[in-house]
N, C-alpha and C positions, 0 to 999 in steps of 0.2 A: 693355271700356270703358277708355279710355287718358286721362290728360291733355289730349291736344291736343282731342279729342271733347269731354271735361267743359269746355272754355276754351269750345267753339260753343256747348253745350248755356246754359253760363251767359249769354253772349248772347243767346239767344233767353229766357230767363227776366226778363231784363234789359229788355227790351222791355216790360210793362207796369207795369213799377217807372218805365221814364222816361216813360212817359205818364202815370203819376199823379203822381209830382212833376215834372210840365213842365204840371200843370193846378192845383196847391194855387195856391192866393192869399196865398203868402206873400213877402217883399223876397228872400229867399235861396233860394225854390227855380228861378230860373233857374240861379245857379249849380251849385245842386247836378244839376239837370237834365244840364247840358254838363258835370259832374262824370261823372255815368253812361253819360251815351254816348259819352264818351271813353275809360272803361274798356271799354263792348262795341266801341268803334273798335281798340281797343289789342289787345283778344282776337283779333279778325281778323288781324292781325298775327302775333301771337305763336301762336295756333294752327296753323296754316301752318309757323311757324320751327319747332316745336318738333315735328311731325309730320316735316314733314325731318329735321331734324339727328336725331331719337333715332329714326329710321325705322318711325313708327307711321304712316301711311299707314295708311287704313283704306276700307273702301265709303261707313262709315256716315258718315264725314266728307269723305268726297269729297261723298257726298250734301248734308251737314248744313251744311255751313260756308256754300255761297252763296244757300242757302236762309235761313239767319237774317242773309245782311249785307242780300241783298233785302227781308225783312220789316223789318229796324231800319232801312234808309235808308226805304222805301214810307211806314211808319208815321211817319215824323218829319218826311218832305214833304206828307202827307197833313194833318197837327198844322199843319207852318208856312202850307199853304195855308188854313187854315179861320182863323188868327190875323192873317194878314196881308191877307186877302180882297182880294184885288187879282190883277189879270191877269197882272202884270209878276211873281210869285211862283206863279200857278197856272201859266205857261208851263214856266221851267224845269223845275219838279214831271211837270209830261206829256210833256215829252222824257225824262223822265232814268224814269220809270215805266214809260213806251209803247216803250221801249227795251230795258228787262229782261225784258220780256213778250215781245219778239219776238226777243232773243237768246238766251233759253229756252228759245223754240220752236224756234229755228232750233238750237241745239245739241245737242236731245231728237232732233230730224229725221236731224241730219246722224251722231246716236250711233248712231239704226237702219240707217243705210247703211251703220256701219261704220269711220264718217270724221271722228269725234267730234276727233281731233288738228289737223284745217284749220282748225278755230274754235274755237282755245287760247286760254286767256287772253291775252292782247298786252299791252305795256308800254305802250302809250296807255291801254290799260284800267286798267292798274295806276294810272297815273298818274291820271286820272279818278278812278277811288276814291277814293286820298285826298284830292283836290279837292273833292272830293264833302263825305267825311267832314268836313272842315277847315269846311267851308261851313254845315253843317248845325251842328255843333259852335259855332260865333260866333253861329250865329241862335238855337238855342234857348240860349245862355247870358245873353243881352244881352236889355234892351226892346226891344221893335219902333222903328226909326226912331233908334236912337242911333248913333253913328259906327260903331262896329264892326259891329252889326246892318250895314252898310251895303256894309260890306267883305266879310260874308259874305252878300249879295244880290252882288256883284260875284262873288265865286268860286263860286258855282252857276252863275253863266252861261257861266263858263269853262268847267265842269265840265261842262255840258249841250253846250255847243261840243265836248268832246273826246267827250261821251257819241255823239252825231252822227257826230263822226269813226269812233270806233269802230266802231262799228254800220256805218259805209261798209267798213272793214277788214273785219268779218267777211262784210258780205253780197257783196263782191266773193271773200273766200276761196271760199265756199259758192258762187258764181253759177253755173259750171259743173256744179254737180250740180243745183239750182235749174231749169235750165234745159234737162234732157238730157231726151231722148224718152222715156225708159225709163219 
């Protein structure tokens, strides 16, 4: 067990701390809401830096890390959907979900072929993330329907937009194997 792991593990622990103060009915727990998923946004981050630079690479965080950014983004568009009950916030939620689910598969696919390196992470993807993050971050900190709530309904569709893009990046890397007789 290393730092960078203990940084994931704590994200994933993190995950039902911001579902119970993202549901109190108190004036200050939005903010503290977007308080804690900014520290589990920040750990994604910094667990990555800090596995590189001190060269802790490991299986179990190779494993662990996009297993808990999927469960804290799933579970916090899962939240915003069921608070904002509206189409226009259940859409980006099912791109940006329907998306992880089949870049998952297709990466698990393309790991048994052998060929796991064709569909690397991409810097659209990188980028997407934190758009992502950014997005979710201003929604659950703010009421529903105030200015910034508003801005971060605007950067999820970005994000859902690059999520699309993406997903064309990788299912075009993959289409050749996808597609072979064998």
């Amino acid at each position: 067990m290393n730092i960078p792991n203990l940084l994931t593990l704590l994200r994933i622990f993190l995950i039902p701390v911001f579902v119970l103060f993202y549901y109190l009915p108190y004036s200050w727990a939005p903010l503290a809401t977007g308080a804690i998923f900014a520290v589990a946004a920040a750990t994604d981050w910094l667990d990555g830096y800090l596995a590189r630079r001190w060269n802790q690479t490991s299986a179990l965080g190779a494993f662990l890390d996009p297993v808990a950014d999927k469960l804290m983004v799933a579970v916090a568009l899962v939240m915003l959907t069921e608070t904002f009950a509206q189409v226009w916030m259940t859409i980006p939620a099912m791109i940006i979900i329907g998306r992880e689910i089949i870049i998952s598969a297709l990466r698990e696919w393309m790991a048994e072929l052998g060929k796991r390196a064709s569909v690397a992470v991409s810097y659209i993807g990188k980028i997407k993330t934190a758009l992502q993050m950014l997005a979710i971050f201003l929604l659950v900190s703010v009421e529903p329907a105030s200015t910034i709530s508003w801005v971060g309904v605007g950067a999820l569709y970005i994000a859902a937009l690059l999520t699309l893009w993406s997903m064309f990046v990788y299912l075009k890397a993959a289409w050749p194997e996808l597609t072979s007789e064998d």
